[in-house]
N, C-alpha and C positions, 0 to 999 in steps of 0.2 A: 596364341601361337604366332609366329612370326616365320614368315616365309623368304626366301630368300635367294637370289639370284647374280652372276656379274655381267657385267656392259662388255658387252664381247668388243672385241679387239677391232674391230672392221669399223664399229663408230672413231670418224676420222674428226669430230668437230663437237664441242661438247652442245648438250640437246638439254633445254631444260624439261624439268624432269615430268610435267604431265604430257608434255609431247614427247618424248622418250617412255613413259610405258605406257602409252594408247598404241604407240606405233608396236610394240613387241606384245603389249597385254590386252587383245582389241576385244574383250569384254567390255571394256567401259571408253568410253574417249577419254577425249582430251579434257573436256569439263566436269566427267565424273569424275575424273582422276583429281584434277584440281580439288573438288572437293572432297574426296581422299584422304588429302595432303592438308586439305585445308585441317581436319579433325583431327590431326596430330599422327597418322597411322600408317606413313611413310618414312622410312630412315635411307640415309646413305652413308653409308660405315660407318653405321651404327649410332649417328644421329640425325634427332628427329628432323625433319628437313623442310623449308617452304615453299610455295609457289613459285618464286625467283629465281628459286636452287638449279643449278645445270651439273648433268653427269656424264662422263666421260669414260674412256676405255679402260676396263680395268676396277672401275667403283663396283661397292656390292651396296646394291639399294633390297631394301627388305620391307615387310610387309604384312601389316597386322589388318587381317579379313573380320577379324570379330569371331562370332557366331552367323556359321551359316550351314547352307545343306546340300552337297554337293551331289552332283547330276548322279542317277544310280547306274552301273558298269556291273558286268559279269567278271567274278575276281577266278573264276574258276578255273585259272590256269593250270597248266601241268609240267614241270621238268621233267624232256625227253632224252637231253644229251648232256653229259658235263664232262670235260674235261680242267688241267689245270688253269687254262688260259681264256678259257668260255664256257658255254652253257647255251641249251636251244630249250624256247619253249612251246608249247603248244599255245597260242593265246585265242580264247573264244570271241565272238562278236561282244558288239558293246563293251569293247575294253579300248582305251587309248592305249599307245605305246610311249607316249613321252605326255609330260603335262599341257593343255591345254583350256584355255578357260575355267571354270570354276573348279573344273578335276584336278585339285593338288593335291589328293591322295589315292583315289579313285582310277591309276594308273599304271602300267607294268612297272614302268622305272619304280617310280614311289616302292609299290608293293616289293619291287626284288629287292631296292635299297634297304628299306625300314622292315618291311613288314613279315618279308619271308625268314623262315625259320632251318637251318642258318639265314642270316641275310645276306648280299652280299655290296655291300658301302659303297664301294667306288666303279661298280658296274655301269656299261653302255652299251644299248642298244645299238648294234650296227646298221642295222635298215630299218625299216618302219611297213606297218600294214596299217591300213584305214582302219578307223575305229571298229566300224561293223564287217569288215575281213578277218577272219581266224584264220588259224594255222599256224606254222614253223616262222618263229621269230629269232635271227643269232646275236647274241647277246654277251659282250666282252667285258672281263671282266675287269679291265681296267682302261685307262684312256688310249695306255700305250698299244695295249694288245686292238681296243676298237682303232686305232688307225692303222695297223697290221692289217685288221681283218675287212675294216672299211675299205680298205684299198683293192682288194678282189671283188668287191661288190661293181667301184669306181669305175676299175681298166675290164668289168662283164665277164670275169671269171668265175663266176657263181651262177650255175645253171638252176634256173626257177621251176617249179613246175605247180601249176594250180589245175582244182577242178572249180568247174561254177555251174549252175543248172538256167536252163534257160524254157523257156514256154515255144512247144514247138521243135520244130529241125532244123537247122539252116541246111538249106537245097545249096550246100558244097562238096568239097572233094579233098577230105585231109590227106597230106598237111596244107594247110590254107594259112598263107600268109596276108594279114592286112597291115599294110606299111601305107601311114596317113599320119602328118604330123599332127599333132595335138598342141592346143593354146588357149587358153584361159578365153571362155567365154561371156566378154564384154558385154554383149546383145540383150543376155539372158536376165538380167536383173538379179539376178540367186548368187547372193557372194559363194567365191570357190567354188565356182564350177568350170569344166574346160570341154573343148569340143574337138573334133579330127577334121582336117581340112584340108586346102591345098597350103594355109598360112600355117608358123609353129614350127617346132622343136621336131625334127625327126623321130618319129616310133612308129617300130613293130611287131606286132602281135603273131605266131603261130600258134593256130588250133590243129592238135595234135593229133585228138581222136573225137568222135561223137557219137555219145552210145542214147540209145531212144531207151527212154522212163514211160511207166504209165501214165496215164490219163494227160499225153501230148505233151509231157517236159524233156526233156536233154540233158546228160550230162556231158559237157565240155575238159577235154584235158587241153591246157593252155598251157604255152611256152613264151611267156615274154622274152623278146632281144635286147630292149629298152626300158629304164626305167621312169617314166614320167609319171606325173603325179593320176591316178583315177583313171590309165592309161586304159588296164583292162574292161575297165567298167564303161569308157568312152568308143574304145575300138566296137565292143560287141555290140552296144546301140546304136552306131553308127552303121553297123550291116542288117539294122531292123530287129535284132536279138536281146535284147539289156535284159542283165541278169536280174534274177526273180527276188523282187524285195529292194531291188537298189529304188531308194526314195529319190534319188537326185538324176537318175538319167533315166529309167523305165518307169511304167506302172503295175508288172505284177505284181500282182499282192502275193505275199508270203513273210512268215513270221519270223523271217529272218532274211538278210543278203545271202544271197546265195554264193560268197566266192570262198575259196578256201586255196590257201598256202598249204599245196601238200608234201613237196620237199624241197630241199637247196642243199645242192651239189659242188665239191668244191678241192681243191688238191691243199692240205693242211698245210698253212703254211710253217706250222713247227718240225709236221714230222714228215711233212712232203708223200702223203697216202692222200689216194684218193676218199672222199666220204659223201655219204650222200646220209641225209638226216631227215626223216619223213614224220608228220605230223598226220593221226588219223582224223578223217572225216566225223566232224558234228553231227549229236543226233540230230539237229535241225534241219538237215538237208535230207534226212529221211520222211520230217515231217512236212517240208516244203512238197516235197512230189507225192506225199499222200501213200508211198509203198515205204519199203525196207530197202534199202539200197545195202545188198552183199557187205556186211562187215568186214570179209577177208577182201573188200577191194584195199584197203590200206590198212596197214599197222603200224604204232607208235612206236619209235626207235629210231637205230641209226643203224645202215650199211655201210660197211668197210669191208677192204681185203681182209685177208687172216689175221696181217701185222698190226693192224691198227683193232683188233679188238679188245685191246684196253683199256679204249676211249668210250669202252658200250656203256652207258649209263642203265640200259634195258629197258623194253617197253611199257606204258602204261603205270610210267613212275605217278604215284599219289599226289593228289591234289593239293596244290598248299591252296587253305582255306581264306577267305575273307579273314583282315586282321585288323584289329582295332590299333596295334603300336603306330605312332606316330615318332617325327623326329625329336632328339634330345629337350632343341630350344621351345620353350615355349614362354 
């Protein structure tokens, strides 16, 4: 099977080629890549390519893994919303939203491309959640439509709302705003991680409401302003709170992260209604606090005025399952 990708347009200077996918594919360097290349199992439009070879904006370099086994991921997604122009899903933890490292199929894109039944080919994700964040993913279903709908995301027209569970209360007074820029944390030796400081990118986090769980957990409704990368999961550890299960900024243990994408709110930009598209809460976060956390706190679907209930896809649409299709090429 042969994988396949192009040289985005921003490479301004041609890169030969095992320094050009270390730098985008940083599973392997620069030397594994060479030897890669070296075994014949690199192309660049579509032939076989060597060490010396340099690629340039616009090339499709492709890419034969062999047999392997890719990291295991929860495919147990759910379509909550569709219209003609998108689609929202509900994405559980342990799923990527775009390809990363050895997961090239193992992924919402993949899965919505190839795997889902219909499928849908030329779909884009418009934003992204961390792999281990579930919840409300909007998803367009073409490139044109994601730079439509990208662009509400860009100019902060798309109101967020997440829950996350935390060990403890925090001794505030919602709504609490922590506004602390965030920036990649040098210091820390742990590639991709980032920290709130007085250095960094401007973000803001409101905590909206705080309701007390059994046995000393919390749950948090959260209102991001800003989007930076691990933003929520940096602000709340950053006030001594890190959500339960995040391996990279806390230490409670729990069997899952605790954060969840519970809707995104937005004025359509085809039919100009406002909608609000809610993803329900994971049994996981009932097993993290050890009780049953109210089912009717959230349900799967989509709010609209009356006009726009056309666009209802209905709640608790079925599962598309784990799928074995793969792409045409192989």
């Amino acid at each position: 099977m042969l994988f396949s990708s192009n040289v985005p347009r921003n490479i301004k200077t041609p890169l030969v080629i095992a320094e050009y996918l270390a730098r985008r594919f940083t599973y392997y360097s620069a030397r594994e890549w060479a030897a890669v290349i070296g075994e014949g199992r690199v192309f660049i439009n579509g032939a076989r390519c060597a060490e010396t070879d340099a690629v340039k904006a616009g090339d499709t370099v492709s890419y034969d893994p062999g047999e392997f086994e890719e990291p295991e991921a929860d495919l147990s997604y759910s379509i909550i919303y569709e219209d003609e122009w998108a689609l929202a899903v509900n994405k559980p933890g342990n799923l990527l939203v775009h390809r990363a490292g050895k997961s090239f199929r193992n992924n919402l894109t993949y899965q919505l491309r190839c795997a889902a039944s219909p499928p849908y080919p030329n779909c884009h994700p418009v934003h992204r959640l961390d792999r281990n964040t579930s919840g409300a993913v909007l998803v367009a279903k073409d490139s044109e439509q994601g730079a439509l709908f990208g662009n509400l995301f860009a100019q902060g027209k798309v109101t967020k709302i997440y829950k996350a569970v935390v060990k403890g209360r925090p001794d505030i007074k919602p709504p609490f705003v922590i506004d602390s820029p965030i920036s990649e944390d040098k210091e820390s030796g742990a590639p991709f991680r980032f920290k709130a400081g007085s250095a960094g990118k401007p973000a803001a986090t409101v905590i909206e409401e705080i309701r007390s769980l059994d046995n000393g957990f919390s749950l948090l409704t959260i209102r991001p302003l800003t989007g930076r990368t691990h933003q929520i999961r940096v602000h709340l550890a950053s006030i001594g709170f890190p959500i339960v299960g995040d391996k990279v900024y806390g230490q409670c243990a729990g069997t899952r992260q605790a954060l969840h994408c519970e809707s995104l709110s937005f004025t359509h930009p085809h039919t100009g209604r406002e909608c609000k598209i809610t993803a329900g809460l994971p049994d996981g976060f009932a097993e993290i606090t050890n009780r049953q956390i109210n089912s009717n706190l959230i349900e799967n679907g989509i709010h609209t005025d009356t006009a726009c209930s056309p666009f209802i896809a209905g709640s608790n649409s079925s599962v598309i399952k784990n799928s074995s299709a793969i792409s045409a090429e192989s």
